[in-house]
SEBA-889196 format. One record per residue: residue number from 0; residue in three letters; x, y, z of N, C-alpha, C in turn. Coordinates in steps of 0.1 Angstrom, whole numbers. Each point is the difference from the previous one (the first is absolute). Last residue first. Example, Ala and Ser with C-alpha at 12.3 -4.5 7.8 and 13.67 -1.06 7.14 Angstrom:
REC   i  aa   n_X   n_Y   n_Z  ca_X  ca_Y  ca_Z   c_X   c_Y   c_Z
REC   1 SER   128   -22    71     9    11     0    -8    11     8
REC   0 ALA     3   -57    -1    -9    12     0     9    12     0
//
This chain:
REC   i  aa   n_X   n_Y   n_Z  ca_X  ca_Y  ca_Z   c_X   c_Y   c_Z
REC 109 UNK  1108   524 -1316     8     0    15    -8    -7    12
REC 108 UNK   -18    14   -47     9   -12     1    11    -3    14
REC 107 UNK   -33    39    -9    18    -1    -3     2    -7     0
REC 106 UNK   -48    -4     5     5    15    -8    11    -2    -3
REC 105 UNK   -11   -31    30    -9    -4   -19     5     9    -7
REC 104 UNK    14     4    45    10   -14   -10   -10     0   -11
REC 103 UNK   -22    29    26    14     6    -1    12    -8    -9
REC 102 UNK   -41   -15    18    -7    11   -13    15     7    -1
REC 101 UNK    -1   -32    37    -2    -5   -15    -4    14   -11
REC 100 UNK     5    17    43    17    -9    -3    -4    -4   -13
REC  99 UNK   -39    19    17    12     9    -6     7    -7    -1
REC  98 UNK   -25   -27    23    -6     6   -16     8     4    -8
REC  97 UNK    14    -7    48     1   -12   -10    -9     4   -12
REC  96 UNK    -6    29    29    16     2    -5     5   -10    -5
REC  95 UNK   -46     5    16     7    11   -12     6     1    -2
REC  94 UNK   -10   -35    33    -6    -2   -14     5    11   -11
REC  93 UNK    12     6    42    10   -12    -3    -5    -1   -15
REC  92 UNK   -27    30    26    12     6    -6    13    -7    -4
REC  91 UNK   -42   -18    19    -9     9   -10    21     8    -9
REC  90 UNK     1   -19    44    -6   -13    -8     0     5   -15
REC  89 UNK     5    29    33    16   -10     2    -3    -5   -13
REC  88 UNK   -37    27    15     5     3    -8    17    -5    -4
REC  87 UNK   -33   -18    27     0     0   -12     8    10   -11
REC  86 UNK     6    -5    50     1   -11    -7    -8    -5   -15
REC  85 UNK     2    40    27     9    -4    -5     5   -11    -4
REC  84 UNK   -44    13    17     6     5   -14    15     0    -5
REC  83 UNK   -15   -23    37    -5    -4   -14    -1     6   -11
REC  82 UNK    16    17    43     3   -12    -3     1    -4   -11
REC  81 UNK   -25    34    10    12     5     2     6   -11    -3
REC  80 UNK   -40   -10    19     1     8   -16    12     4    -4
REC  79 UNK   -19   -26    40    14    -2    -4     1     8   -15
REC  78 UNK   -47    -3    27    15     5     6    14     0    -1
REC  77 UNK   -48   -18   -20    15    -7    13     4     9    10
REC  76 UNK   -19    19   -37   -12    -1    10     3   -12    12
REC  75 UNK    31    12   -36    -4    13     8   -11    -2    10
REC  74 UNK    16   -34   -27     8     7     5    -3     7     6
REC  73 UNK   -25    -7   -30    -6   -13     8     9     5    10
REC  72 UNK     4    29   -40   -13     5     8     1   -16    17
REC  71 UNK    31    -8   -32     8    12     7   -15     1    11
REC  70 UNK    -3   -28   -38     4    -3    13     7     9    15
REC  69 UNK   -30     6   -38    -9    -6     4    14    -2    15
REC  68 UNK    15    25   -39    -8     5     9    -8    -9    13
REC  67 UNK    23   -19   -35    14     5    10   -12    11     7
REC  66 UNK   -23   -26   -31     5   -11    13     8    13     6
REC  65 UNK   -15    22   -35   -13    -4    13     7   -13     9
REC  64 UNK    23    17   -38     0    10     5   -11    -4    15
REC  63 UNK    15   -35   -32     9     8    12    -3    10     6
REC  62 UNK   -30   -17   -28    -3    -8    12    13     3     4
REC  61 UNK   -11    25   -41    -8     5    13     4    -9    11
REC  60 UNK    29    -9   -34     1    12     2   -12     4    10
REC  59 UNK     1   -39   -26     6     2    18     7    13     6
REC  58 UNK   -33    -5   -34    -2   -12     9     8     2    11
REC  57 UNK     8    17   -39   -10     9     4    -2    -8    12
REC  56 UNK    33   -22   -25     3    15     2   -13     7    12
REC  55 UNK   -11   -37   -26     5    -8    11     6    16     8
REC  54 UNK   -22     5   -43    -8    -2    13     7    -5    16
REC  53 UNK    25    12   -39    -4     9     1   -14    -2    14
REC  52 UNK    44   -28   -17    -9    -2     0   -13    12     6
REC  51 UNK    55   -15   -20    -9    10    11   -13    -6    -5
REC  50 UNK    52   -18    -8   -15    -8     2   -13     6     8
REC  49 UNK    46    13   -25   -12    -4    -5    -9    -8     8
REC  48 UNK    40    25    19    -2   -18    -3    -6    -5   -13
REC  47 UNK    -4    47    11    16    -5    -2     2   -13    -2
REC  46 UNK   -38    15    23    -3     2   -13    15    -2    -9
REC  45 UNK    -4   -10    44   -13   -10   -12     3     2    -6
REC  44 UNK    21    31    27     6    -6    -1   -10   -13    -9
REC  43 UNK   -22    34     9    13     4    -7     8   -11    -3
REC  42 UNK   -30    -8    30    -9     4   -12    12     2   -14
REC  41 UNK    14     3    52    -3   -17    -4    -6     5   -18
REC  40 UNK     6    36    23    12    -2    -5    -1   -15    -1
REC  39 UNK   -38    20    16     4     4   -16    15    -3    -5
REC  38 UNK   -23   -10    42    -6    -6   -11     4     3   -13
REC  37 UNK    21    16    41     4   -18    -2    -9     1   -15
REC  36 UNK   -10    40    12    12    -1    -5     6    -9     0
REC  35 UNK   -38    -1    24    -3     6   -15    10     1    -9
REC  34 UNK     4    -4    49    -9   -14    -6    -2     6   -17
REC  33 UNK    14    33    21    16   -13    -2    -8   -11     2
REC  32 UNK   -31    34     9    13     4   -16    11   -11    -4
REC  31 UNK   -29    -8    39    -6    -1    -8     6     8   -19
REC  30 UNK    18     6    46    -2   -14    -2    -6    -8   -12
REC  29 UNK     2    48    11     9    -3    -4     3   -10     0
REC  28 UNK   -42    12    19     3     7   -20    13    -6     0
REC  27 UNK   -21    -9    42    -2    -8    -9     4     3   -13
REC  26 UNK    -1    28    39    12    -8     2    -8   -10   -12
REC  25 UNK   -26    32     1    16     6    -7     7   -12     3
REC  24 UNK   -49     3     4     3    -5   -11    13     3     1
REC  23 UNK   -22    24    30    -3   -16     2     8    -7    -8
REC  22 UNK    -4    49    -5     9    -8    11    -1   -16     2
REC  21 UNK    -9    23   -46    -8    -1    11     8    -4     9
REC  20 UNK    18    24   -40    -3   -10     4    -5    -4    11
REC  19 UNK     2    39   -35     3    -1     9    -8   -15     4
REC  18 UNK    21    22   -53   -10    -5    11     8    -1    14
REC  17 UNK    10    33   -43     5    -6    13   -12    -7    12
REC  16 UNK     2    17   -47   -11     2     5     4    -6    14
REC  15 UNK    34     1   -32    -6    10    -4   -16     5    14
REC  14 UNK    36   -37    -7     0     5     4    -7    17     4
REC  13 UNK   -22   -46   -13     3     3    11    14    14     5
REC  12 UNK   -13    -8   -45   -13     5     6     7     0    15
REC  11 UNK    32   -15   -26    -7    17    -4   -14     2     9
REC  10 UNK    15   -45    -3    13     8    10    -7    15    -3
REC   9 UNK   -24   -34   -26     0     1    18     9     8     3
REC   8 UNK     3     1   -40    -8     7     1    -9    -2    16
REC   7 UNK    37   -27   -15     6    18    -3   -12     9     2
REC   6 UNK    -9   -48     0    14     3    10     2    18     0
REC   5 UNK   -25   -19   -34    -9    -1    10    12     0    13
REC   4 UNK    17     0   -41    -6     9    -4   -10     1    14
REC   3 UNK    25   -36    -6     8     6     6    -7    16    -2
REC   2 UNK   -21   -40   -14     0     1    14     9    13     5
REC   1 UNK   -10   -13   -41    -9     7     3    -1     4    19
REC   0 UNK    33   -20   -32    -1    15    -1   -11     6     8
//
């Protein structure tokens, strides 16, 4: 409850006070949502299993968000950023739809 109460009150604030995102920081925000969104549809899916573990959650909820940044940012200074971000986001979006699939046969037995 407590999380979903902190979801609705991030969304209200950000849309309400419309932050602006430093140019530096943009090609990394949406690598970094779908590092966040592998993390919470893994979490979900623990949690359906019973096997969540609230520090493990926290854990890798920061270290996807910072490896899929770390790798894109390494990319970029390659010169293949563009690359690597698509190659995480291939990677990062196999994982959310294998999540989703199980959290979909847990929910409908399908």
């Amino acid at each position: 409850m407590i999380a979903a109460l902190a979801l609705a009150v991030g969304i209200a604030l950000g849309v309400f006070l419309d932050p602006d995102v430093p140019l530096w920081l943009q090609p990394y925000l949406p690598i970094a949502v779908i590092a966040a969104l592998d993390s919470v549809f893994g979490g979900v899916r623990a949690r359906l299993d019973k096997k969540f573990d609230d520090k493990q959650f926290v854990v890798s909820f920061i270290s996807n968000v910072l490896i899929a940044a770390l790798i894109v940012y390494l990319g970029d200074q390659l010169g293949v950023g563009s690359q690597l971000s698509t190659g995480v986001v291939v990677v990062l979006g196999i994982r959310i739809f294998s999540n989703a699939a199980a959290i979909r046969r847990h929910l409908f037995s399908a």
